[in-house]
C-alpha positions as CSV (number, residue, x, y, z in Angstrom):
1,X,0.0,0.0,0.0
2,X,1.3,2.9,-0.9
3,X,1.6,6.8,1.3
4,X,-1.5,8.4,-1.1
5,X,-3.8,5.2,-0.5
6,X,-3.2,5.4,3.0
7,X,-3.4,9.3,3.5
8,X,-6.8,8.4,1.8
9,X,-8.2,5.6,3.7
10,X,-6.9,7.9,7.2
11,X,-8.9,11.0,6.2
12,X,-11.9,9.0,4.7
13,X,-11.4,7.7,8.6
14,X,-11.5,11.1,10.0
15,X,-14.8,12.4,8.0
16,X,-12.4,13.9,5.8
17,X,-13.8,14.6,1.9
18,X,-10.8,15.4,-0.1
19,X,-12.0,17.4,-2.7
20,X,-9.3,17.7,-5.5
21,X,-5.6,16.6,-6.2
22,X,-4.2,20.2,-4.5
23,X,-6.2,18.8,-1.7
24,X,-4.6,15.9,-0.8
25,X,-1.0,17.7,-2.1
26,X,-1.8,19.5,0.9
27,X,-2.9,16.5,3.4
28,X,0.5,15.0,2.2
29,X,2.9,18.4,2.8
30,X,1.2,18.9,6.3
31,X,2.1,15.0,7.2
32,X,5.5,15.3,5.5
33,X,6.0,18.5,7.6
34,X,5.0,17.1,11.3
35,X,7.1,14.3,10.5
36,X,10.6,16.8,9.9
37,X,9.4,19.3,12.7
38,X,10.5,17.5,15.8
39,X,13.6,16.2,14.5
40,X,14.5,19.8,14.3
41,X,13.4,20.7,17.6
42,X,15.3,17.6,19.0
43,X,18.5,18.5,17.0
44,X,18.4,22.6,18.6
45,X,18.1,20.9,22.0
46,X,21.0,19.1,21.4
47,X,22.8,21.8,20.0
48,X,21.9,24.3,22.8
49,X,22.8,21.7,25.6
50,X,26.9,21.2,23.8
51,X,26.8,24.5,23.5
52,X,26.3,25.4,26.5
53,X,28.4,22.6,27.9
54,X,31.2,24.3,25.6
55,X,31.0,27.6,27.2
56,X,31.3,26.2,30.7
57,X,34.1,24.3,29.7
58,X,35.7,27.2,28.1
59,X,34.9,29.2,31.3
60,X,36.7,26.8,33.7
61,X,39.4,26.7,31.5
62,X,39.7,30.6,31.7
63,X,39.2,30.8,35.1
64,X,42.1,28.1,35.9
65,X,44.4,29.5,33.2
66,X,44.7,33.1,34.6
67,X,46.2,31.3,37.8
68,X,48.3,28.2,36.0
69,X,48.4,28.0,32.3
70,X,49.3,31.7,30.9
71,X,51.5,32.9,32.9
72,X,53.5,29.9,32.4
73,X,53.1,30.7,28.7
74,X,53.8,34.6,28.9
75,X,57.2,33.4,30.5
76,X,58.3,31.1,28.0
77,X,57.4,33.8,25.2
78,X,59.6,35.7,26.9
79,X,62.1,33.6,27.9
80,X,62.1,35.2,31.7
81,X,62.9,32.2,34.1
């Protein structure tokens, strides 16, 4: 059975006439659409969560470097002992 047949036999289901070809084109987009919007919700969650793991991360790391990491750096730039 294919997508069309079964779109049909769901809206005949529902009380749903479908009245031309645009019609079901529509019926069709809307399910093709509800299938591809929470995917893209899921995928900015798990964006927003790395990145705001990331910017922790890169906070820790700034707040440990000011007392370890650069000024160990700025004196081998140098070349102060």
């Amino acid at each position: 059975m294919d997508f069309e047949s079964q779109l049909k036999k769901e809206l005949k289901r529902e009380g749903e006439l479908i009245n031309s070809p645009e019609h079901l084109k529509a019926h069709v987009y809307s399910a093709i659409q509800k299938d591809r919007i929470i995917p893209r919700k899921i995928n900015w969650i798990k964006r927003l969560i790395v990145s705001v793991l990331a910017a922790g991360i890169l906070i820790l790391v700034g707040v440990f470097a000011d007392k370890t990491i650069i000024p160990e750096l700025i004196k081998t730039i140098i070349g102060t002992p």
